[in-house]
C-alpha positions as YAML, in Angstrom:
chain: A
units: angstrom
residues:
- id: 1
  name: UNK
  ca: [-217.78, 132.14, 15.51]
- id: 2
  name: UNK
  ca: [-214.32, 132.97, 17.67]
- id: 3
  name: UNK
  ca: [-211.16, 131.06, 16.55]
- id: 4
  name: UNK
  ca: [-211.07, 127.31, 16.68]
- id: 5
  name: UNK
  ca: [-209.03, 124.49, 15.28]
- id: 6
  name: UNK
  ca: [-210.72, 120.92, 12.97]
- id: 7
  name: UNK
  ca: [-209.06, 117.98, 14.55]
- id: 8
  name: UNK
  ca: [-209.94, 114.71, 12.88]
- id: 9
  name: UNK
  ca: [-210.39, 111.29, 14.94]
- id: 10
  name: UNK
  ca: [-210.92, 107.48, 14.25]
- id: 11
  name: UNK
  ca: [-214.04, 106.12, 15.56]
- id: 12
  name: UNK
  ca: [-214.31, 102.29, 15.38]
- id: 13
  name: UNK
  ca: [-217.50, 100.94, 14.66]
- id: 14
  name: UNK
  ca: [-216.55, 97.34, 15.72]
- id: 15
  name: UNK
  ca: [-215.47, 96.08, 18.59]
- id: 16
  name: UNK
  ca: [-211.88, 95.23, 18.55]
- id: 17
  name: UNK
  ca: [-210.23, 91.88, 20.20]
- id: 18
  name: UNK
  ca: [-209.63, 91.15, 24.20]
- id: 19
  name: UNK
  ca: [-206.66, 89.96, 24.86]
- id: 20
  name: UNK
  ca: [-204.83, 89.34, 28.33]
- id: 21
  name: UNK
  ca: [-201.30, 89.05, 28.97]
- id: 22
  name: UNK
  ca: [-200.47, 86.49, 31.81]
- id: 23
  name: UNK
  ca: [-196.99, 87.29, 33.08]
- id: 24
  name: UNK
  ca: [-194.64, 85.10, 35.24]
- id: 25
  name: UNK
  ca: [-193.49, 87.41, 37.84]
- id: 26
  name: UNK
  ca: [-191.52, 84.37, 39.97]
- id: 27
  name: UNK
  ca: [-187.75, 85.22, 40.90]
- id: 28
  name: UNK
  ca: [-186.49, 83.35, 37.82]
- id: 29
  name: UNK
  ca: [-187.47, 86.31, 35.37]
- id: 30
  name: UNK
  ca: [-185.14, 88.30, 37.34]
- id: 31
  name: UNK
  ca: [-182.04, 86.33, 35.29]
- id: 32
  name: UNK
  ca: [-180.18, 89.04, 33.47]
- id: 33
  name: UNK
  ca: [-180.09, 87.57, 29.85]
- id: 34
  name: UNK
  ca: [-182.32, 89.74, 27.53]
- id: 35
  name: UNK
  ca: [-179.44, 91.94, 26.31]
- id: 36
  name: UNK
  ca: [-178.93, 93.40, 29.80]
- id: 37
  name: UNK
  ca: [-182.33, 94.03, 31.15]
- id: 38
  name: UNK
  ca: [-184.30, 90.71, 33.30]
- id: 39
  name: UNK
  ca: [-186.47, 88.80, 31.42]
- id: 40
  name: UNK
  ca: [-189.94, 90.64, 33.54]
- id: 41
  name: UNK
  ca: [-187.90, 94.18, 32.02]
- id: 42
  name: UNK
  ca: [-188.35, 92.85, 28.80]
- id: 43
  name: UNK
  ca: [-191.51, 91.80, 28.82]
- id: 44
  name: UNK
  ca: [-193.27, 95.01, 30.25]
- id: 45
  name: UNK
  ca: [-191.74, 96.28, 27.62]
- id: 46
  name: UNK
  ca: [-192.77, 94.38, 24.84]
- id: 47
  name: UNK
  ca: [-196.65, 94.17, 26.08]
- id: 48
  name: UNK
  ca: [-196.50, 98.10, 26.47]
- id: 49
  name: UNK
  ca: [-195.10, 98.91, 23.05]
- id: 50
  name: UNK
  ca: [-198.29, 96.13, 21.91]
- id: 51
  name: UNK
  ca: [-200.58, 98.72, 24.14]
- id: 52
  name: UNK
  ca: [-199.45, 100.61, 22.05]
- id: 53
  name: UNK
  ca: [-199.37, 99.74, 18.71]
- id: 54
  name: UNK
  ca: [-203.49, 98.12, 19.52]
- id: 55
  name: UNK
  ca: [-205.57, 101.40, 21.10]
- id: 56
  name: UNK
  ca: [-208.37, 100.12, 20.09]
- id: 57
  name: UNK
  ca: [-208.22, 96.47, 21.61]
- id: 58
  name: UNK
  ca: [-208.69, 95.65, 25.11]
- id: 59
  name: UNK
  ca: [-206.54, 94.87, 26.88]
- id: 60
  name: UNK
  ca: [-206.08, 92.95, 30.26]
- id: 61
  name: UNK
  ca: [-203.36, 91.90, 33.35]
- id: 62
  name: UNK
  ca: [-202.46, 88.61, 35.09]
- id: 63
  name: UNK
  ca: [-199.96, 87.52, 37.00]
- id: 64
  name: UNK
  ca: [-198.89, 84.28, 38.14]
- id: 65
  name: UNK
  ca: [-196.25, 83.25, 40.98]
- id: 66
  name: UNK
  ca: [-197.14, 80.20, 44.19]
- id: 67
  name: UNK
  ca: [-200.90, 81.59, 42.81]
- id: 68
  name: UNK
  ca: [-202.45, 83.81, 39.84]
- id: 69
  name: UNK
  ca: [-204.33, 87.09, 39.76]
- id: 70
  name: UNK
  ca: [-206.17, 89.10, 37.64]
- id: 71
  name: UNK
  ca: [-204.50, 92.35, 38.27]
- id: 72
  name: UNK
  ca: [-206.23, 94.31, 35.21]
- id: 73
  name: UNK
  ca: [-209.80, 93.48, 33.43]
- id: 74
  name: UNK
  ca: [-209.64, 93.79, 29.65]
- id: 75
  name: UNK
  ca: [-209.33, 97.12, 28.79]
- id: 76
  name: UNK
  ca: [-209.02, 99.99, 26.82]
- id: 77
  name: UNK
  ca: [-208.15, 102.42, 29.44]
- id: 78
  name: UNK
  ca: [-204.24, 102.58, 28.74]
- id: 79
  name: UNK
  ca: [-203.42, 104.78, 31.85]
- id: 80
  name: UNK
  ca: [-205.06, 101.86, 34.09]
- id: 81
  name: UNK
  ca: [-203.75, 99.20, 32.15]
- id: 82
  name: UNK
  ca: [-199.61, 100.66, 31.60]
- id: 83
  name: UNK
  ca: [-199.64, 101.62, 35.72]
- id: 84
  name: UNK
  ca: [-200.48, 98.33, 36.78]
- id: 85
  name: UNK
  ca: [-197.53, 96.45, 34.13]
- id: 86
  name: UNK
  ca: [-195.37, 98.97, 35.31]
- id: 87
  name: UNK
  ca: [-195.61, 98.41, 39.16]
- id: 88
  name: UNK
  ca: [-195.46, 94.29, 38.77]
- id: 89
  name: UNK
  ca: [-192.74, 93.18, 41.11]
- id: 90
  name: UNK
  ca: [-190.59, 90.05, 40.86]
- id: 91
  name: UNK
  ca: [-191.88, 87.60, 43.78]
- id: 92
  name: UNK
  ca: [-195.42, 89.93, 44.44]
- id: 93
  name: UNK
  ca: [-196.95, 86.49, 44.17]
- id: 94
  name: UNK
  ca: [-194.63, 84.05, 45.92]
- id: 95
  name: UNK
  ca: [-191.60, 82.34, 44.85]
- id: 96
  name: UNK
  ca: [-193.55, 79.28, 43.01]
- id: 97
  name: UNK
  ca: [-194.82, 79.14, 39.40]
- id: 98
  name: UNK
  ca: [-198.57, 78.24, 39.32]
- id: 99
  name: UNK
  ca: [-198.65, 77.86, 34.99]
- id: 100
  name: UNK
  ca: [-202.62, 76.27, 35.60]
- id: 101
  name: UNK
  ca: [-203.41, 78.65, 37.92]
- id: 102
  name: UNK
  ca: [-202.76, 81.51, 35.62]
- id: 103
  name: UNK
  ca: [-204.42, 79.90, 32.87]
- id: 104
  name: UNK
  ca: [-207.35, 79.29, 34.95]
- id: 105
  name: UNK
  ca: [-207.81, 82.95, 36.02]
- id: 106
  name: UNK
  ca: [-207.30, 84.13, 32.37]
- id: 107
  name: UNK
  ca: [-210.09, 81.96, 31.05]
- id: 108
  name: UNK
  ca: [-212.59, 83.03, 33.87]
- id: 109
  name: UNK
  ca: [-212.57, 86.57, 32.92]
- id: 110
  name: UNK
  ca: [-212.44, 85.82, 28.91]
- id: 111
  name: UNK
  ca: [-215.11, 83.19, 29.60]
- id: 112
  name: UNK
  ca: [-218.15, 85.70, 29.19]
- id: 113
  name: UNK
  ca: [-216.40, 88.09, 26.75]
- id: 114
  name: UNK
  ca: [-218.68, 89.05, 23.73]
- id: 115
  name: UNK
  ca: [-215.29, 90.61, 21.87]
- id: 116
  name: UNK
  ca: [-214.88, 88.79, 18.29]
- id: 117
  name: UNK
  ca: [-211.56, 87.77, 19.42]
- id: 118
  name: UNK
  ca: [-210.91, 86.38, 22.64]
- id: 119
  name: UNK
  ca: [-206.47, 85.90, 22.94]
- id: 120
  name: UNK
  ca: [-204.43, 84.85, 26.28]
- id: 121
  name: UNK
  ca: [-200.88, 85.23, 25.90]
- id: 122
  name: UNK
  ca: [-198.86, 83.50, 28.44]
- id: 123
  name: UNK
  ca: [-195.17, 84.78, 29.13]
- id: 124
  name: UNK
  ca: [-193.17, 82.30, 31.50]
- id: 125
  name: UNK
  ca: [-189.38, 80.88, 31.85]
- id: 126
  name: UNK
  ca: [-190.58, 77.93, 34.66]
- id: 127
  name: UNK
  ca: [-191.99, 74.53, 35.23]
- id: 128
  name: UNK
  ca: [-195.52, 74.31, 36.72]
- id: 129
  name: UNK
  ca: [-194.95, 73.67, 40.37]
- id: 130
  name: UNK
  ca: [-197.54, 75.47, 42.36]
- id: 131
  name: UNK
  ca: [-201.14, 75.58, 42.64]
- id: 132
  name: UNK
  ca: [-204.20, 73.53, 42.53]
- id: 133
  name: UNK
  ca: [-205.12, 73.31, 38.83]
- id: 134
  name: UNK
  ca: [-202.96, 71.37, 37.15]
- id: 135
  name: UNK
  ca: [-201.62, 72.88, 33.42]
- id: 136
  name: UNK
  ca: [-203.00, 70.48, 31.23]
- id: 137
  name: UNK
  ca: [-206.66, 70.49, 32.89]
- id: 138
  name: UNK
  ca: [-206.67, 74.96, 32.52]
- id: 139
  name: UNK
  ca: [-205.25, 74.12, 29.12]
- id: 140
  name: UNK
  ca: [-208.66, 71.65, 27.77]
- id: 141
  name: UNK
  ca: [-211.08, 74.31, 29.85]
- id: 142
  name: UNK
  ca: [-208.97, 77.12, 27.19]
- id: 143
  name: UNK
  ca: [-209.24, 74.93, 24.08]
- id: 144
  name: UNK
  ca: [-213.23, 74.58, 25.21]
- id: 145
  name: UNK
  ca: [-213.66, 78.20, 25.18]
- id: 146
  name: UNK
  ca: [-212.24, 78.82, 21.90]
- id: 147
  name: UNK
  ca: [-209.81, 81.10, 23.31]
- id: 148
  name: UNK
  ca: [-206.70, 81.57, 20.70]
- id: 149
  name: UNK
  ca: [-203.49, 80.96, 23.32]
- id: 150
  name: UNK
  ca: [-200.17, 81.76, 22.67]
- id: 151
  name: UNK
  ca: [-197.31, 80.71, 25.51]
- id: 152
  name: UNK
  ca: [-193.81, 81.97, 24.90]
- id: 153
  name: UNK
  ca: [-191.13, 80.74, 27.22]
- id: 154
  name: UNK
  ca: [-188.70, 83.01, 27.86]
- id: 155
  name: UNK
  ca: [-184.97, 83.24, 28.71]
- id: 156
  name: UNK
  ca: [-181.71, 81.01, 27.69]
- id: 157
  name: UNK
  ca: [-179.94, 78.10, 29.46]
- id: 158
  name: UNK
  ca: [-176.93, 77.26, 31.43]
- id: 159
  name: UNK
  ca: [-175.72, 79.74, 34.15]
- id: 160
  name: UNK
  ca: [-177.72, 83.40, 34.07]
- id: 161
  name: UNK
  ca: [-176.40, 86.23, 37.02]
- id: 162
  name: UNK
  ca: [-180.02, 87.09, 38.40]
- id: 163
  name: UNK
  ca: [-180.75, 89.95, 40.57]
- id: 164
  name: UNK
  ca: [-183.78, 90.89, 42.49]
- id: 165
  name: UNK
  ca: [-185.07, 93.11, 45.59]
- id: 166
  name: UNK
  ca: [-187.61, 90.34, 47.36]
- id: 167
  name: UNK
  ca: [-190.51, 92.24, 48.06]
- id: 168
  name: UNK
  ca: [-191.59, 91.32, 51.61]
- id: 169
  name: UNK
  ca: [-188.05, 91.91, 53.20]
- id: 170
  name: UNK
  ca: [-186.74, 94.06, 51.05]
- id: 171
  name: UNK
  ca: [-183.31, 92.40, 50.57]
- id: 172
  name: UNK
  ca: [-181.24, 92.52, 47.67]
- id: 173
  name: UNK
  ca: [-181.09, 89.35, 46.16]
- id: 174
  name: UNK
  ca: [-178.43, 88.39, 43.67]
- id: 175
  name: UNK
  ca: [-176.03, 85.41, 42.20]
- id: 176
  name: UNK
  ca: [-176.46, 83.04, 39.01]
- id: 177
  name: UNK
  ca: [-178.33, 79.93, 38.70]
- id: 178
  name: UNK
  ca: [-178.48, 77.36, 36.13]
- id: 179
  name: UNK
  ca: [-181.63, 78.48, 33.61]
- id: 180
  name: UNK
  ca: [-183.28, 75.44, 32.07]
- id: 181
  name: UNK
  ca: [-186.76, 74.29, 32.08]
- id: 182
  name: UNK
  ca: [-188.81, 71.85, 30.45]
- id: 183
  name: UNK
  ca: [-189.65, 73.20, 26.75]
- id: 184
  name: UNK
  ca: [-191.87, 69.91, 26.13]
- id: 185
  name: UNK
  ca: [-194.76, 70.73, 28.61]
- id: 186
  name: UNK
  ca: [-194.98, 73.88, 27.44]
- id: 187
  name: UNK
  ca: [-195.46, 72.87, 24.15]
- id: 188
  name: UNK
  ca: [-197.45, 70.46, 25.28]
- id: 189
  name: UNK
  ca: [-200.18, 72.94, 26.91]
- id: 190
  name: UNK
  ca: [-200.14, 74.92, 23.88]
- id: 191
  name: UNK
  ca: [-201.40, 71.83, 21.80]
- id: 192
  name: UNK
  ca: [-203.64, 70.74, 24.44]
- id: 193
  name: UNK
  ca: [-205.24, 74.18, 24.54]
- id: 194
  name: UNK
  ca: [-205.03, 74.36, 21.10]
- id: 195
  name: UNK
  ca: [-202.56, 76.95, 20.71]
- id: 196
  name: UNK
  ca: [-199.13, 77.95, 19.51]
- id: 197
  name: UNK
  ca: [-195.82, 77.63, 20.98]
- id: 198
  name: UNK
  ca: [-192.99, 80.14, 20.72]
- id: 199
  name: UNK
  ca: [-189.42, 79.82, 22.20]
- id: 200
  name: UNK
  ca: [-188.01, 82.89, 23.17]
- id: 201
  name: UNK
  ca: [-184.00, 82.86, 24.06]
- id: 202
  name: UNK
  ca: [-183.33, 85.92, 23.12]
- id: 203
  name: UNK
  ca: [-184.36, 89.67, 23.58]
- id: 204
  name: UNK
  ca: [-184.28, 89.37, 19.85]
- id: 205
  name: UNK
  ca: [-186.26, 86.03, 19.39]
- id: 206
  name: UNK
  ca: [-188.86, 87.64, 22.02]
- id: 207
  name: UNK
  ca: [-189.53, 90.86, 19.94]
- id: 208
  name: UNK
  ca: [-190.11, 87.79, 17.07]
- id: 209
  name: UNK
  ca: [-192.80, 86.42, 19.16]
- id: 210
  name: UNK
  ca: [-194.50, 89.39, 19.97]
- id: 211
  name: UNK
  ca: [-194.47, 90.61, 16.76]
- id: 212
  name: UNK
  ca: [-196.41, 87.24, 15.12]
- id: 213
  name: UNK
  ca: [-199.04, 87.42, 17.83]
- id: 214
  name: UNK
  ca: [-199.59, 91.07, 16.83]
- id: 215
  name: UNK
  ca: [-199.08, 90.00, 12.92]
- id: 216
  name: UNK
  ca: [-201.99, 86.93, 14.09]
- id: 217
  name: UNK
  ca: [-204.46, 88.53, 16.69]
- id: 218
  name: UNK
  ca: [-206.18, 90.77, 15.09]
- id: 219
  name: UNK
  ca: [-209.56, 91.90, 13.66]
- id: 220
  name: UNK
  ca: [-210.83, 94.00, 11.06]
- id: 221
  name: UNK
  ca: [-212.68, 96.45, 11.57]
- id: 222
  name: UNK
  ca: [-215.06, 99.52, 10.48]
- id: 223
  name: UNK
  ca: [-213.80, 103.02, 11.11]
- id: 224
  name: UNK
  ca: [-215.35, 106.16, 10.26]
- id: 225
  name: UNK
  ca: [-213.00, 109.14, 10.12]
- id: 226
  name: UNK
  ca: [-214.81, 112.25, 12.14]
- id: 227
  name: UNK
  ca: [-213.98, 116.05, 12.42]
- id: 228
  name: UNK
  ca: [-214.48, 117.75, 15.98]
- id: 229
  name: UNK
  ca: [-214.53, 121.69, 16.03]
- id: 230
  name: UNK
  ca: [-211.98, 122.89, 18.86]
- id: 231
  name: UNK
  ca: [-212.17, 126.47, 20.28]
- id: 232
  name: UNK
  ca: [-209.78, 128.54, 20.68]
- id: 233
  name: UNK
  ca: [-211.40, 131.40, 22.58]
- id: 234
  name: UNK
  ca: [-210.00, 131.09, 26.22]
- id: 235
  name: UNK
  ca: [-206.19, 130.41, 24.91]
- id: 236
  name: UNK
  ca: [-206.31, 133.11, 22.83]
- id: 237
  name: UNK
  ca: [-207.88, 135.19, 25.53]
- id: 238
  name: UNK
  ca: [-205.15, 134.45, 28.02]
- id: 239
  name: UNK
  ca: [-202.50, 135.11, 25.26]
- id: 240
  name: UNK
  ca: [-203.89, 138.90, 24.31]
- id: 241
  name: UNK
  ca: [-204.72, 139.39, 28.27]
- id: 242
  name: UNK
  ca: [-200.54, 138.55, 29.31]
- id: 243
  name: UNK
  ca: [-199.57, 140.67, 26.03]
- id: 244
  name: UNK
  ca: [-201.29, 143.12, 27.43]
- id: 245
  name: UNK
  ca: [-200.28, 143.35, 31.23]
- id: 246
  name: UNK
  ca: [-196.45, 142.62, 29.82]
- id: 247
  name: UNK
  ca: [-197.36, 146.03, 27.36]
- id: 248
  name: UNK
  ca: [-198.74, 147.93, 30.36]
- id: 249
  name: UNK
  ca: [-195.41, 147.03, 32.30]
- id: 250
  name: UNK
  ca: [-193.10, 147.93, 29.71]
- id: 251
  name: UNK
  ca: [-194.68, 151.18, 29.00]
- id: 252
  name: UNK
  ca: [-194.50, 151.78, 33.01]
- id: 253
  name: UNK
  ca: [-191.18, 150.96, 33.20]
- id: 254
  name: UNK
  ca: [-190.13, 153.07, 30.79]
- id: 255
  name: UNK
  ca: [-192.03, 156.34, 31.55]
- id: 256
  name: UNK
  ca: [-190.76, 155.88, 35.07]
- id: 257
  name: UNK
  ca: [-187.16, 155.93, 33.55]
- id: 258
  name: UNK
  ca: [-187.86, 159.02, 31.57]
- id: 259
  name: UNK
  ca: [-189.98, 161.07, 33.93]
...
């Protein structure tokens, strides 16, 4: 009966899609060529403005460097999930780029997903060079799955100025180096898996790619729009309570003066 506000809500009565972002953290993403910010600046970026735009998917974390982690489960918990993307440090995982590895650890943990959906988006600039799963085998255990996979290689060629702080010593690392890699295999893991292809050369061109696998992964779903009574009582409480200490205070104040 005291004073409340009607907010209304979305509940979902489908589940939405998983999808995990596997991220190339090796020192190469540190090249400065996506309109002044590295190529990993970018692309925490980019996945966190997806978060996002998706509340209702979940969401999940690798990385990949000399090995692959899973550094976040698919989730919907967006605090978790935008904490984790925002600590990821060029080199965390070794100077190498282990493309089956990363593949490998993304398809373990969509493997037994029940989502109606199941997307791995893999974000690199290298050459496979590290590892023990080679690209091509992670790739045909993907396409088995019936995992949708998107890989978008990242950055331009010819010389780049890169600059990074290596993470076990702690040194400032900077210079240029000569950006190229080999945009064949990567297309060619995206067909073996089944999947698409996206060159990305460009800040611009890598807002393009995100934006088709937001345009393409997605599901539709059931909502229900629902009304939840919130009360006022305490804040109103607190607000009359201060009015009237501040009212006792003035009146004080000003009988004092007088008398």
């Amino acid at each position: 009966a005291g004073p409340h506000r009607i907010a209304s809500e979305t509940k979902y009565l489908d589940r939405g899609a998983d999808i995990l972002f596997v991220l190339d953290i090796s020192p190469s993403m540190a090249a400065l060529d996506m309109d002044g910010k590295n190529r990993l600046e970018a692309a925490r970026e980019l996945v966190a403005r997806f978060a996002e735009r998706r509340p209702s998917d979940a969401l999940g974390l690798a990385a990949l460097g000399s090995d692959a982690a899973l550094l976040v489960p698919p989730t919907v918990d967006r605090t978790a999930f935008n904490e984790r993307l925002t600590a990821l440090e060029i080199g965390e995982l070794g100077e190498g780029t282990a493309l089956g590895m990363g593949l490998a650890v993304a398809a373990l943990h969509l493997e037994h997903s029940r989502a109606p959906l199941r997307s791995l988006v893999l974000i690199t600039d290298g050459e496979n060079n590290a590892g023990a799963i080679h690209p091509r085998s992670a790739a045909e255990i993907v396409s088995s799955m019936g995992i949708t996979v998107w890989i978008i290689g990242v950055g331009s060629f010819g010389e780049v100025p890169i600059e990074y702080t290596d993470p076990e010593s702690g040194t400032l690392r900077s210079g240029s180096f000569n950006s190229r890699f080999d945009q064949e295999s990567l297309r060619d893991i995206a067909r073996t898996a089944g999947g698409r292809y996206v060159r990305a050369p460009s800040a611009e061109a890598f807002d393009q790619a995100f934006s088709a696998v937001d345009r393409v992964e997605s599901v539709v779903r059931r909502t229900v729009q629902a009304e939840r009574r919130i009360s006022l009582f305490f804040p109103v409480m607190a607000a009359g309570m201060i009015l009237f200490a501040l009212a006792a205070c003035i009146r004080r104040l000003l009988l004092g003066a007088l008398l």
